[in-house]
C-alpha positions as CSV (number, residue, x, y, z in Angstrom):
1,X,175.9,85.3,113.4
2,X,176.4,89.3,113.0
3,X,179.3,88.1,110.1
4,X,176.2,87.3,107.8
5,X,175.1,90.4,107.8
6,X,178.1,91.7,105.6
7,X,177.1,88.8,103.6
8,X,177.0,91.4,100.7
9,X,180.8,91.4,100.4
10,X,181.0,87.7,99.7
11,X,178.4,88.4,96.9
12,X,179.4,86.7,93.2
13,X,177.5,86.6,90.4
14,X,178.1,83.2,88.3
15,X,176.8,84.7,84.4
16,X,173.6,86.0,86.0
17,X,173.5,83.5,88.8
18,X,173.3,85.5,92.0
19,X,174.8,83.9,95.0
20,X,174.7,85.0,98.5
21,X,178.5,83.6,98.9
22,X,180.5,81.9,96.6
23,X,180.7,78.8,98.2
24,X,178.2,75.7,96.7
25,X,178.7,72.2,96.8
26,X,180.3,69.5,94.4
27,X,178.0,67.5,92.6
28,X,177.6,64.0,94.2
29,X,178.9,65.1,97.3
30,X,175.8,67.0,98.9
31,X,172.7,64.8,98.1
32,X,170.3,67.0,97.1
33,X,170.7,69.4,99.8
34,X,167.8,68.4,101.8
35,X,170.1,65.8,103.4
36,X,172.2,68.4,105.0
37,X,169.5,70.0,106.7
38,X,170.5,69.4,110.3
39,X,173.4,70.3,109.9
40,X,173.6,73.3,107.9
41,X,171.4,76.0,107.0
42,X,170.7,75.7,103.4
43,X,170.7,79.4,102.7
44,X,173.7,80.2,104.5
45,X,175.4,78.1,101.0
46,X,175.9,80.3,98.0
47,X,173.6,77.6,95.8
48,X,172.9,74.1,96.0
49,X,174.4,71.9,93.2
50,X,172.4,68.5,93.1
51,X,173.8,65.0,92.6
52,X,174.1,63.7,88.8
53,X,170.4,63.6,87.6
54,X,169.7,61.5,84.4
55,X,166.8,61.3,82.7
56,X,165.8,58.0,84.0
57,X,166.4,56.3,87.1
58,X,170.1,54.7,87.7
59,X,170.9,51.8,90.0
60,X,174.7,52.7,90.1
61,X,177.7,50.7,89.9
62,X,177.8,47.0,91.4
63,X,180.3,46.2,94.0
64,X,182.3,48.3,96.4
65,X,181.9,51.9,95.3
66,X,184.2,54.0,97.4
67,X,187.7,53.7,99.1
68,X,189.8,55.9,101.3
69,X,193.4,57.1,99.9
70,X,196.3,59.1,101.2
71,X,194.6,62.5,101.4
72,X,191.5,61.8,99.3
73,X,189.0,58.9,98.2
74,X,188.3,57.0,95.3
75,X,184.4,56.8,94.1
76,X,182.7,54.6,91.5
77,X,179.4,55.7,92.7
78,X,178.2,55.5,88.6
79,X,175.4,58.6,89.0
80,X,172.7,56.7,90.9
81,X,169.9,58.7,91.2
82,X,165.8,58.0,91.2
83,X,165.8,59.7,88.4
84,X,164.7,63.3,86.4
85,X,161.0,62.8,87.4
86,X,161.4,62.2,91.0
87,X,163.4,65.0,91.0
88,X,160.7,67.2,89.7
89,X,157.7,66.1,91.4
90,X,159.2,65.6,95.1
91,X,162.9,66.7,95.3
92,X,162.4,70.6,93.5
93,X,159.4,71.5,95.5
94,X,161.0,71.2,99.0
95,X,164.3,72.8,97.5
96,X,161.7,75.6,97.0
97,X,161.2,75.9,100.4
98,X,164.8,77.7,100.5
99,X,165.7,81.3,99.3
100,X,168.9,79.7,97.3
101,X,169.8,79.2,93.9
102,X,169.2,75.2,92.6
103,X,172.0,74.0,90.1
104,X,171.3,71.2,88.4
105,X,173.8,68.5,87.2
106,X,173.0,66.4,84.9
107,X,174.2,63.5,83.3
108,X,173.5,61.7,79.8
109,X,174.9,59.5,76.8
110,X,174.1,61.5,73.9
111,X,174.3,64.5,73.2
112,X,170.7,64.9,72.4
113,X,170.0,63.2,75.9
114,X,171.7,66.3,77.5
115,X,169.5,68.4,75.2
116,X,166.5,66.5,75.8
117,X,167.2,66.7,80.0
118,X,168.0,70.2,80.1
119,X,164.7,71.1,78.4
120,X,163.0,68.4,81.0
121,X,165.0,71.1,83.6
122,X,164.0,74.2,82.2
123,X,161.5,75.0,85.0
124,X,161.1,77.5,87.7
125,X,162.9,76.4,90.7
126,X,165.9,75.5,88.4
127,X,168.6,78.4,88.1
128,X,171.1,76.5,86.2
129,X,172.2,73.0,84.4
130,X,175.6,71.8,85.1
131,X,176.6,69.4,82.6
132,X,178.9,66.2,83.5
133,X,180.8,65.6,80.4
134,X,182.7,63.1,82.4
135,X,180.6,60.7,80.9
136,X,180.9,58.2,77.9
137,X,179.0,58.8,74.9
138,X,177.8,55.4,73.8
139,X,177.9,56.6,70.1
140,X,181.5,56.5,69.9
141,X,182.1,53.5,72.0
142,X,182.6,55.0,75.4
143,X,184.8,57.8,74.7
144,X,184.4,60.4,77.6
145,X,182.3,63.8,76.4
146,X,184.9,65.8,78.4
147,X,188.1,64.4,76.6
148,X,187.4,65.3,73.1
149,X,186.9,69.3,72.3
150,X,184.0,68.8,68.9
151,X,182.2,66.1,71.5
152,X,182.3,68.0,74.5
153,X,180.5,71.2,72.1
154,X,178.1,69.4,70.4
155,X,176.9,68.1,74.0
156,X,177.2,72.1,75.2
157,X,175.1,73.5,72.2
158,X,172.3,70.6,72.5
159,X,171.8,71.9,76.6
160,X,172.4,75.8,75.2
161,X,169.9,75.2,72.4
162,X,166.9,73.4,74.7
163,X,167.1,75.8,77.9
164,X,167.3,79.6,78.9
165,X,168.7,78.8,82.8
166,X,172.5,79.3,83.1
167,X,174.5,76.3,81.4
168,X,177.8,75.5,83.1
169,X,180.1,73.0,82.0
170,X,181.9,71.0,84.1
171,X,185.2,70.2,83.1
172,X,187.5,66.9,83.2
173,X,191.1,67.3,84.6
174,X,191.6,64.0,82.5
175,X,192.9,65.4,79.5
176,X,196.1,67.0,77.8
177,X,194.6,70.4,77.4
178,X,192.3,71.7,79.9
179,X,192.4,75.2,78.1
180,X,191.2,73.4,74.8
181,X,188.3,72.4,76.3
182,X,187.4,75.2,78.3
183,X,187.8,77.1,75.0
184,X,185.5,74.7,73.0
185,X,183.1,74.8,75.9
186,X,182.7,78.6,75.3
187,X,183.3,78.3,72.0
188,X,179.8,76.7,72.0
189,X,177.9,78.6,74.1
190,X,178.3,77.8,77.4
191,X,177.8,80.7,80.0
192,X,180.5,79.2,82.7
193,X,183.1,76.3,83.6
194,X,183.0,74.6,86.4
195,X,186.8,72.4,87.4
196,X,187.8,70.0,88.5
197,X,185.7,66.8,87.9
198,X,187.7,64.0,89.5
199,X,191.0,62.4,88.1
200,X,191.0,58.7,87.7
201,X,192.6,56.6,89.7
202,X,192.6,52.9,91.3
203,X,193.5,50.9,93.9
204,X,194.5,47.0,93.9
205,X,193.9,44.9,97.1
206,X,197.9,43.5,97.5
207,X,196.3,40.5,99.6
208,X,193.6,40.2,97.1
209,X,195.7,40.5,94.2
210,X,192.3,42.6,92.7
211,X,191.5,45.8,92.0
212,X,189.6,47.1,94.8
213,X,186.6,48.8,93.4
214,X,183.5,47.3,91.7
215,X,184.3,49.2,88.7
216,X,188.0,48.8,88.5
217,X,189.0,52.2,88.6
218,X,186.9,55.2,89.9
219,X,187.5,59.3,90.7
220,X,190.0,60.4,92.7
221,X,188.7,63.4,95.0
222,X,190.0,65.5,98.4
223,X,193.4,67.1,98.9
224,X,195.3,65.3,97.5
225,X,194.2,66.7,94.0
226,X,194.1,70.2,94.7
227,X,197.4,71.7,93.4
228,X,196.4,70.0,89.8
229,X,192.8,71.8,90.3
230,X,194.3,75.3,91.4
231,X,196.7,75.1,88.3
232,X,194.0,74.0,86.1
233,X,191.7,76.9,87.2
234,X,194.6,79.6,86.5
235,X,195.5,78.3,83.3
236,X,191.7,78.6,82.6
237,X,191.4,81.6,83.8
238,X,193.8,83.3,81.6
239,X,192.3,81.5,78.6
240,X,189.1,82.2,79.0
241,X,186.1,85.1,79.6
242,X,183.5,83.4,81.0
243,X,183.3,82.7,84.6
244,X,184.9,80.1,86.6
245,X,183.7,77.7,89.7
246,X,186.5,76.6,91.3
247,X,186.9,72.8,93.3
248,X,188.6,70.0,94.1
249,X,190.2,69.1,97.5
250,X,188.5,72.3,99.3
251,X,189.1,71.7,103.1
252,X,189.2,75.2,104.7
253,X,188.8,79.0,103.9
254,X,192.8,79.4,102.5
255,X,192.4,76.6,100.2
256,X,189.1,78.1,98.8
257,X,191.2,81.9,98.8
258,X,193.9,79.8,96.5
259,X,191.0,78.9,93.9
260,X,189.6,82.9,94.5
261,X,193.2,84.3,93.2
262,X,193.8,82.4,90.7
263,X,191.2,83.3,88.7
264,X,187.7,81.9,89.9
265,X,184.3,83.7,90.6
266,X,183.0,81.3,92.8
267,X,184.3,77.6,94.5
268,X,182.5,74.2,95.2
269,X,183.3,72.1,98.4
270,X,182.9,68.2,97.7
271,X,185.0,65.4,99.7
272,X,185.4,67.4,102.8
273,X,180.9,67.8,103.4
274,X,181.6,64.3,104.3
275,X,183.4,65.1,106.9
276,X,182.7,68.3,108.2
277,X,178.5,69.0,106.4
278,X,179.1,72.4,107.9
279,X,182.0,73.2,106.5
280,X,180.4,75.5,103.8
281,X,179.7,78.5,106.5
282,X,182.7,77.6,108.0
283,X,184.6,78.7,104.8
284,X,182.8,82.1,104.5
285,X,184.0,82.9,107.7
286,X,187.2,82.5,106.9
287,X,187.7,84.2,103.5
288,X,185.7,87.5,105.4
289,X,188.9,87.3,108.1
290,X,191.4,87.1,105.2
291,X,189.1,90.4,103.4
292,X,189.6,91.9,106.8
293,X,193.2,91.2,106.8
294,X,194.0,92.0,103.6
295,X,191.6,95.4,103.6
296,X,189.4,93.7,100.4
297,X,186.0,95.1,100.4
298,X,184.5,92.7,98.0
299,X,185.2,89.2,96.7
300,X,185.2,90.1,92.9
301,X,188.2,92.4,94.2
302,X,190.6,89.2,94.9
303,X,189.2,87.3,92.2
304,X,192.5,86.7,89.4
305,X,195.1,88.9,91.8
306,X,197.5,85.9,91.0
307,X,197.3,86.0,87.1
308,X,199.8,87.8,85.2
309,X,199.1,91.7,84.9
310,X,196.4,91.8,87.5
């Protein structure tokens, strides 16, 4: 369409990551991109954030692993993936194929896993590691990374320490403070923040008398969590310098413009690829009509109007 060739408006740069658009996709929503292919063209997508990668292969959780809510669903997917070496040696070399930036999530149990995964990642083809501290670190009996500040930066200096490609952290809503993380995430190195992760949830079959997922509870995702997201991202914001990736219940161009003014550089769509896999162009589309609206030249000139003193 002629509206990509002003493309350069919608420009963003996430600490050195250069995206087209600032619109990527939520982890664990989008495959590995190569999925979407007949539906969307791949480098019409600011970057391309992977599914959760571990370092070895992951069956997933047992049981039923998803269920629909008012305005969102529930997941208890439990990172299955083929694995770190599959993604190397057949996934990255047909991402290659695509002139868009590769972001890397990756999932662990130790810190020194992360470390040890990120320096696995630290290859071209890669342009950043996204690190799931919604995970629990079996060292200190399951307690999650992302809901203790001196865990969640010993995991964030491990991945700074073993690789030179952008490190963003990716944040859990599940906690009392999300500005004491995000501060501790910085605090240790990390070159961007990525919220929200899911919130957790459940649901209990009333005829069943059982909850209804496999793993009890799981991650509540879509709308229905996007006020807490937008707040989270604006409190962020205004806590920290580094920049921020904005997500959680993303259906449409004003929802993503939300994320935009209150504070974030760029924004990930997750539940709503599911239903609409083009949705990602459709949201560019929409923020360049609000820019034309609203006579903004640029995205970084919206970015934070919301925030105090802007």
């Amino acid at each position: 369409m002629v509206r990509w060739l002003y493309h350069n408006r919608l420009a963003t740069d996430i600490a050195g990551l250069k995206m087209k658009t600032p619109v990527t996709t939520a982890s664990g929503t989008f495959g590995f991109g190569l999925e979407f292919t007949d539906f969307l063209d791949l480098e019409k997508v600011g970057a391309i954030t992977v599914k959760g990668t571990t370092l070895a292969p992951r069956a997933g959780n047992k049981g039923q692993r998803i269920v629909e809510t008012p305005s969102g669903i529930l997941n208890c997917v439990g990172l299955e993936n083929p694995g770190s070496d599959v993604f190397l040696k057949e996934t990255l070399p047909q991402l290659r194929h695509y002139d868009v930036p590769v972001i890397v999530n990756i999932a662990a149990s130790s810190p020194e896993e992360y470390g040890e995964l990120a320096a696995k990642l630290d290859v071209d083809g890669v342009d950043a590691i996204e690190i799931n501290v919604s995970c629990p670190n079996v060292r200190d009996g399951g307690m999650v990374f992302g809901t203790d500040a001196r865990s969640l930066a010993r995991v964030v200096k491990q991945v700074r320490k073993q690789t030179d490609k952008v490190v963003i952290t990716k944040l859990s809503p599940n906690v009392t403070s999300i500005t004491d993380m995000a501060k501790a995430a910085e605090d240790a190195g990390t070159d961007a923040l990525s919220l929200i992760n899911t919130l957790l949830g459940m649901k209990i079959d009333i005829h069943r008398q059982r909850p209804v997922l496999g793993n009890v509870t799981g991650g509540l995702s879509g709308p229905a969590v996007r006020p807490v997201a937008v707040r989270m991202v604006y409190e962020t914001a205004r806590a920290v310098q580094v920049p921020i990736i904005g997500m959680g219940g993303i259906t449409c161009a004003d929802d993503a413009i939300e994320f935009f003014l209150a504070g974030a550089s760029a924004i990930a769509v997750g539940t709503e690829n599911f239903i609409n896999p083009a949705i990602a162009e459709t949201i560019c589309q929409g923020i360049l009509e609000y820019m034309d609206r609203h006579n903004i030249k640029k995205l970084k000139d919206m970015i934070g109007l919301a925030l105090p003193n802007a």
